[in-house]
PyMOL Python script that loads the backbone (N, CA, C, O; Angstrom):
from pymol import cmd

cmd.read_pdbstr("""\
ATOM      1  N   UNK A   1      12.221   1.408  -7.499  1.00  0.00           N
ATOM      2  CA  UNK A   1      12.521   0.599  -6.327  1.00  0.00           C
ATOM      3  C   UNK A   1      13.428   1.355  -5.362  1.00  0.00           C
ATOM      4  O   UNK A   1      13.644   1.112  -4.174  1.00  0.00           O
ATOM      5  N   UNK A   2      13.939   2.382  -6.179  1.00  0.00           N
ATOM      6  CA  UNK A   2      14.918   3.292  -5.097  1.00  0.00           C
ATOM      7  C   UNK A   2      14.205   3.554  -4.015  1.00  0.00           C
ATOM      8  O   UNK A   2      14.436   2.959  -2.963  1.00  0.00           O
ATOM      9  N   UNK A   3      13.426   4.301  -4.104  1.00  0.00           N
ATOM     10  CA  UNK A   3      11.644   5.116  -3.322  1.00  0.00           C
ATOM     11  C   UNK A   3      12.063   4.265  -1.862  1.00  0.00           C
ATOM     12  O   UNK A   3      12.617   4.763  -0.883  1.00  0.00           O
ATOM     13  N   UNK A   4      11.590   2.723  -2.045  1.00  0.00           N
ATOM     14  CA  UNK A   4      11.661   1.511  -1.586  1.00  0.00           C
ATOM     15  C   UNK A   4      12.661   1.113  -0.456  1.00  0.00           C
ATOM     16  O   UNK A   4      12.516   0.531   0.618  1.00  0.00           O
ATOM     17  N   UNK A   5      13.893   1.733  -1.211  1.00  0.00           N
ATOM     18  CA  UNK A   5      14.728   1.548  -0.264  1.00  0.00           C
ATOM     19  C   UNK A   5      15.254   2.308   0.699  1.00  0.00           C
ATOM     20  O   UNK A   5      15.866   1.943   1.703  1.00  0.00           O
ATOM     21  N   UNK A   6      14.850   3.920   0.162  1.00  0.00           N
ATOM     22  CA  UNK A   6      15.328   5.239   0.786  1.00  0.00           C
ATOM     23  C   UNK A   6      14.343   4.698   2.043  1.00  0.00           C
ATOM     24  O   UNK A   6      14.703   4.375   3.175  1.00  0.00           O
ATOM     25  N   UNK A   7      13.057   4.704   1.506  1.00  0.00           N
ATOM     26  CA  UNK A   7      11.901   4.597   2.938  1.00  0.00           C
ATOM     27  C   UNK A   7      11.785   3.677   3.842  1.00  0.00           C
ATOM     28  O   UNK A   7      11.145   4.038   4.830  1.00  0.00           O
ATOM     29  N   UNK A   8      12.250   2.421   3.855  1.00  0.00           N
ATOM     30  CA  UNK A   8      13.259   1.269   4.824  1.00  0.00           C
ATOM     31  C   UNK A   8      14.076   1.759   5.836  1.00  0.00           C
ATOM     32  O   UNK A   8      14.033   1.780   7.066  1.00  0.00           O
ATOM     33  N   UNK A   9      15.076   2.272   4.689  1.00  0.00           N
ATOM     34  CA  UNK A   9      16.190   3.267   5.315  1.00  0.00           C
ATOM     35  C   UNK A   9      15.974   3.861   6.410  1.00  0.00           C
ATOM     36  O   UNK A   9      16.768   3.617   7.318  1.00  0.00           O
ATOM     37  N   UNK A  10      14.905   4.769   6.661  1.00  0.00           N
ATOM     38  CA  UNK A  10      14.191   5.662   7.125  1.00  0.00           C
ATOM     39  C   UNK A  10      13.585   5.192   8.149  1.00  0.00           C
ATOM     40  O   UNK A  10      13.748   5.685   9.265  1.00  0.00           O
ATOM     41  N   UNK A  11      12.847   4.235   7.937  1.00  0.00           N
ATOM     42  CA  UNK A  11      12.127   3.168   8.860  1.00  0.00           C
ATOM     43  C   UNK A  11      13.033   2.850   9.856  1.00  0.00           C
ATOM     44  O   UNK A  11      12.651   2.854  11.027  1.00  0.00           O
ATOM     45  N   UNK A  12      14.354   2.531   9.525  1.00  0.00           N
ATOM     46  CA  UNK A  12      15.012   1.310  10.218  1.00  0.00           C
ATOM     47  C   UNK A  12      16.071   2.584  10.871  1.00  0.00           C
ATOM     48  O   UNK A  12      16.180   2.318  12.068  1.00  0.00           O
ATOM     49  N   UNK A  13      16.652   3.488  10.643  1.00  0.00           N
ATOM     50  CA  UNK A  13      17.478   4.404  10.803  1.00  0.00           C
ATOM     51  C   UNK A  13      16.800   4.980  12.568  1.00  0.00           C
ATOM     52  O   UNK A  13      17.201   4.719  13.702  1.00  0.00           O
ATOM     53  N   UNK A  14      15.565   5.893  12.030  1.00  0.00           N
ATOM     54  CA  UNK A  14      14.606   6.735  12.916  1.00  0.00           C
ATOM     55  C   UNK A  14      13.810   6.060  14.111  1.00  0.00           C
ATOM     56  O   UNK A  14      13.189   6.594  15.030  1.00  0.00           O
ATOM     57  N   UNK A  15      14.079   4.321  13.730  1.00  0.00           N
ATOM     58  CA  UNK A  15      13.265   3.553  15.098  1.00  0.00           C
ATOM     59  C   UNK A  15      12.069   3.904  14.560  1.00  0.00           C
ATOM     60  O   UNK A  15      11.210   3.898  15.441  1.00  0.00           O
ATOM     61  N   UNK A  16      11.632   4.213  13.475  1.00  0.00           N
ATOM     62  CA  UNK A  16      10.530   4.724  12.970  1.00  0.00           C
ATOM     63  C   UNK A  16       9.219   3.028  12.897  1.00  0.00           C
ATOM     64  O   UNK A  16       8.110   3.544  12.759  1.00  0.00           O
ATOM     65  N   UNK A  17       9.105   2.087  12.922  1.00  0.00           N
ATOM     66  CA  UNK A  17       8.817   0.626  12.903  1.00  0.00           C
ATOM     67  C   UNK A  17       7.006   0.855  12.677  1.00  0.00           C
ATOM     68  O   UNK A  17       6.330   0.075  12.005  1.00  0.00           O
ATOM     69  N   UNK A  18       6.410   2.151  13.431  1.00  0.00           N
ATOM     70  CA  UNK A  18       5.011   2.295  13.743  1.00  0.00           C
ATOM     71  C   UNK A  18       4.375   2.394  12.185  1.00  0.00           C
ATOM     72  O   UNK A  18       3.237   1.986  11.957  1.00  0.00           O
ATOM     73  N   UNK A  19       5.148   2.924  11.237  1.00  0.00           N
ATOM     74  CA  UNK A  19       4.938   3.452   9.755  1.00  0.00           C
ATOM     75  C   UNK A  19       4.966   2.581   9.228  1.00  0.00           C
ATOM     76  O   UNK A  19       4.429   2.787   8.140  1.00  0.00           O
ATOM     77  N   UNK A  20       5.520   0.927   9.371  1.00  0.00           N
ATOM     78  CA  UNK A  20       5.865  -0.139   8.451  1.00  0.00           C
ATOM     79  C   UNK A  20       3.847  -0.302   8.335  1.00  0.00           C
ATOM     80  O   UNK A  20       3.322   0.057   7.281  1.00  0.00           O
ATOM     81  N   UNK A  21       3.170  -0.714   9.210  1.00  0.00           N
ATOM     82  CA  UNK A  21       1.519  -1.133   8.937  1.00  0.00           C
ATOM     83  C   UNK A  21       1.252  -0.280   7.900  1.00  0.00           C
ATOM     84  O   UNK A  21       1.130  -0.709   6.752  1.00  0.00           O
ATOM     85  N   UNK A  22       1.121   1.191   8.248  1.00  0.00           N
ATOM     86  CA  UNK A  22       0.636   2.284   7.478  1.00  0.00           C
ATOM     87  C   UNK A  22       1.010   1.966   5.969  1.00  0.00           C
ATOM     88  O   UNK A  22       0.169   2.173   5.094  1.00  0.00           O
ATOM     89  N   UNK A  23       1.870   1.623   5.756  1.00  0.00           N
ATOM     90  CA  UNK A  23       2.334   1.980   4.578  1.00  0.00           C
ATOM     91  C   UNK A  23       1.918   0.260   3.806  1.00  0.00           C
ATOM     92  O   UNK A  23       1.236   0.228   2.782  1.00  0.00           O
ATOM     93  N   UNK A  24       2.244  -0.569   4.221  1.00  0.00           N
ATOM     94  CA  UNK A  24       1.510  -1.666   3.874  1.00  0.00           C
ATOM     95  C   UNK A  24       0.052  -1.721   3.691  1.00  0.00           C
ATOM     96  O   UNK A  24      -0.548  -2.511   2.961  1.00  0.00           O
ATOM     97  N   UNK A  25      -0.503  -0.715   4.496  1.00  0.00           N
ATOM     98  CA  UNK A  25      -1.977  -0.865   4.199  1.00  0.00           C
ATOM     99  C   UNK A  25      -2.742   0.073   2.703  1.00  0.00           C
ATOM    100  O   UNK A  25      -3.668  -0.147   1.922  1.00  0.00           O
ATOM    101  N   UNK A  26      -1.534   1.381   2.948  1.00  0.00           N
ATOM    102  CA  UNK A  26      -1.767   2.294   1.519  1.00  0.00           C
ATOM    103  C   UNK A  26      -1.439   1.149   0.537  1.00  0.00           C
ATOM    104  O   UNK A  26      -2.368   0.749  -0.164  1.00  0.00           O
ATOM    105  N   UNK A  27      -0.461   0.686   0.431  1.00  0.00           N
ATOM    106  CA  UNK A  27      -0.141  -0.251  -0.938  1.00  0.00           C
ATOM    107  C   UNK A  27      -1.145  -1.506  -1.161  1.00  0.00           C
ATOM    108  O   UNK A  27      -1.514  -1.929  -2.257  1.00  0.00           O
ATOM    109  N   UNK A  28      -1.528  -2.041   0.195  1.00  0.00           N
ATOM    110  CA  UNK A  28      -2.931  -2.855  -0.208  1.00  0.00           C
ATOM    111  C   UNK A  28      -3.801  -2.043  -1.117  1.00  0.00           C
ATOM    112  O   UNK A  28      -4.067  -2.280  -2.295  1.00  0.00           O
ATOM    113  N   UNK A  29      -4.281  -0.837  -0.216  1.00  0.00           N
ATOM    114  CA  UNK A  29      -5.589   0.087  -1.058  1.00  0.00           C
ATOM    115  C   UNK A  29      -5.190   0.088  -2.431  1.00  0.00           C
ATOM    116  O   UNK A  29      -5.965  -0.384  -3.263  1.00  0.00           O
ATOM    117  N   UNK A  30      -3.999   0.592  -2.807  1.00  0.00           N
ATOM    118  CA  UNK A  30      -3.793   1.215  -3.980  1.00  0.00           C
ATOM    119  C   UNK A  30      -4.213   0.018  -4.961  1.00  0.00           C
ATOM    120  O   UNK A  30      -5.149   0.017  -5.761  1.00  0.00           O
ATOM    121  N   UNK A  31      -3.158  -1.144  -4.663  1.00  0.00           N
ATOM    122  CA  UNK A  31      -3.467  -2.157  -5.618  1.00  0.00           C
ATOM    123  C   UNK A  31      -4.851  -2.370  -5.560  1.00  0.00           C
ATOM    124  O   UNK A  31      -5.486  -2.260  -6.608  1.00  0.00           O
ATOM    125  N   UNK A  32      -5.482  -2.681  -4.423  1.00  0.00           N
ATOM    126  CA  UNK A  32      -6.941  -2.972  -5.104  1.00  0.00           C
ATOM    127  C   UNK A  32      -7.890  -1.802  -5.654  1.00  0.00           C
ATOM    128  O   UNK A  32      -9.059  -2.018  -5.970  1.00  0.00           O
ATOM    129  N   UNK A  33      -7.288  -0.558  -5.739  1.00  0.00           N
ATOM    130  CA  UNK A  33      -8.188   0.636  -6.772  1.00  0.00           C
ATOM    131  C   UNK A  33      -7.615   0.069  -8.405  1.00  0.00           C
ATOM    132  O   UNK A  33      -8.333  -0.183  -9.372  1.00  0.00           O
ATOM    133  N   UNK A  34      -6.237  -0.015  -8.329  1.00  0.00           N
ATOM    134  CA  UNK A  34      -5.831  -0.520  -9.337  1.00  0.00           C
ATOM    135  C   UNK A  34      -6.283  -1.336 -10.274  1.00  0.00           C
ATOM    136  O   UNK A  34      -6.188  -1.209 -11.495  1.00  0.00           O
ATOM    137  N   UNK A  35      -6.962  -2.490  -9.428  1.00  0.00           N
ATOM    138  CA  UNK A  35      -7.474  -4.106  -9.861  1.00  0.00           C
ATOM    139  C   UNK A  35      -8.719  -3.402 -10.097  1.00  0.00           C
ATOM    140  O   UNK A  35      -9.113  -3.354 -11.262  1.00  0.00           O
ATOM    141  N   UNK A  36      -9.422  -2.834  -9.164  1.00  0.00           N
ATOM    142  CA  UNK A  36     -10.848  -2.357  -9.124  1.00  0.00           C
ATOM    143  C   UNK A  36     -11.818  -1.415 -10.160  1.00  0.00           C
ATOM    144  O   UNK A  36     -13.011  -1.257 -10.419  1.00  0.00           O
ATOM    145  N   UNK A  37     -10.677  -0.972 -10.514  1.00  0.00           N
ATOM    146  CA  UNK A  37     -10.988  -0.132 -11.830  1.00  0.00           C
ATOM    147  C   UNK A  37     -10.790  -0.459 -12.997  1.00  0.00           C
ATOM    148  O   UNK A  37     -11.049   0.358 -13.881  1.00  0.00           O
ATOM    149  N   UNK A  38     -10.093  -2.205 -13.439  1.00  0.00           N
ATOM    150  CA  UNK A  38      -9.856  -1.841 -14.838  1.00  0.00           C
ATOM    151  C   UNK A  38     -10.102  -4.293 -14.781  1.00  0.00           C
ATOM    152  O   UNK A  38      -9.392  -5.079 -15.408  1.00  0.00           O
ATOM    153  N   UNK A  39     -10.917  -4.550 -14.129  1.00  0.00           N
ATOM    154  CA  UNK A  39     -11.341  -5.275 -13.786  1.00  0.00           C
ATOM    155  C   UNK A  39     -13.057  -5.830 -13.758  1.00  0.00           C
ATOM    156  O   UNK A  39     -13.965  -5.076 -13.409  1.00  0.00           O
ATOM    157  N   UNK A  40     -13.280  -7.258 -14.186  1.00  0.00           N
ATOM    158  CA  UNK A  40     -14.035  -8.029 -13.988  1.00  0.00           C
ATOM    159  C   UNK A  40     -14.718  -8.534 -12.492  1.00  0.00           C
ATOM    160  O   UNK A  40     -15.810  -9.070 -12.306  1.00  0.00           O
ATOM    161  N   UNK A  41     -13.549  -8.121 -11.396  1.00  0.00           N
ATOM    162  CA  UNK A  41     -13.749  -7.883 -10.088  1.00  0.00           C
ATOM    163  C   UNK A  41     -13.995  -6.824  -9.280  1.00  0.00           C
ATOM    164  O   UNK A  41     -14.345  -6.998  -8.113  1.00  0.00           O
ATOM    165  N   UNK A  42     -13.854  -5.732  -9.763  1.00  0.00           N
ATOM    166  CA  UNK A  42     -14.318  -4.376  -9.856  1.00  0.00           C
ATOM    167  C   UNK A  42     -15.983  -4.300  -8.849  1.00  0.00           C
ATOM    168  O   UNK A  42     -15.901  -3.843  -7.709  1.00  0.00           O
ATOM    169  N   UNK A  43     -16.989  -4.636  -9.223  1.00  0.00           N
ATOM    170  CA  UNK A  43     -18.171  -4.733  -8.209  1.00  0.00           C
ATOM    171  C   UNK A  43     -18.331  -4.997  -7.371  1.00  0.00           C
ATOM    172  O   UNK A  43     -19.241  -4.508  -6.700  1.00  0.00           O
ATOM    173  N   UNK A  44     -17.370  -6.110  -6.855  1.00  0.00           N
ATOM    174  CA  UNK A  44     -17.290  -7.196  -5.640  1.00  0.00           C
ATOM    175  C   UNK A  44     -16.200  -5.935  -4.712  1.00  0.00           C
ATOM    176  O   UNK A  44     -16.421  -5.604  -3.547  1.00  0.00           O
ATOM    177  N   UNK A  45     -15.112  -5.426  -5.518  1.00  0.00           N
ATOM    178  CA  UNK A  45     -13.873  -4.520  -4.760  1.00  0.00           C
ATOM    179  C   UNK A  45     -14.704  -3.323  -4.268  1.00  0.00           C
ATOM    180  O   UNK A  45     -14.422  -2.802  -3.189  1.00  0.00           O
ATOM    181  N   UNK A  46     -15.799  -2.835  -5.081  1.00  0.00           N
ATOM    182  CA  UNK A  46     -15.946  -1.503  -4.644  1.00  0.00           C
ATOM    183  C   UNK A  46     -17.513  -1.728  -3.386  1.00  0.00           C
ATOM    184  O   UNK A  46     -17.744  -0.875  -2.529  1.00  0.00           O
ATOM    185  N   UNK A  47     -18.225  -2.766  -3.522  1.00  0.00           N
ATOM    186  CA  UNK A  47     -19.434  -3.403  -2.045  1.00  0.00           C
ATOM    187  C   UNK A  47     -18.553  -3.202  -0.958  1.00  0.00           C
ATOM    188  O   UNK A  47     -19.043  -2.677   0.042  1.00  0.00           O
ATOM    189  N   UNK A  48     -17.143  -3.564  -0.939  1.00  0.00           N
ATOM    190  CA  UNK A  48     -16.303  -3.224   0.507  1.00  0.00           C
ATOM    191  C   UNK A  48     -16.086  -1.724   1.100  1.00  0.00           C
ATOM    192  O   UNK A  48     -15.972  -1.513   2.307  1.00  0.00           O
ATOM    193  N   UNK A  49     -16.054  -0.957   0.350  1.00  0.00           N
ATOM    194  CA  UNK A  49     -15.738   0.274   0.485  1.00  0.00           C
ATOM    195  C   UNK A  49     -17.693   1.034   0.540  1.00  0.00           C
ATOM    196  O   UNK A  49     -17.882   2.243   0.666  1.00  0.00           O
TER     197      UNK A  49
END
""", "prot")
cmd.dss("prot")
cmd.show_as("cartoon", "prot")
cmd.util.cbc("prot")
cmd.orient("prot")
């Protein structure tokens, strides 16, 4: 959770604000490769892509 907070930090420090989407959208993807691969929902996750 450190990661988490350094990169906030960073965000909020640098006026940096354009990176908050970006990075919300990698952590969407990730979780749903996550779900997508070891999942019963897995077929339905990967027709989107």
């Amino acid at each position: 959770m450190d990661i988490f907070k350094d990169l906030w930090k960073f965000i909020r420090d640098r006026k940096a604000f354009w990176l908050a989407p970006l990075i919300i959208i990698f952590v969407i993807l990730g979780v749903l490769l996550v779900f997508g691969g070891s999942s019963a929902v897995a077929p339905f996750i990967y027709s989107l892509f």
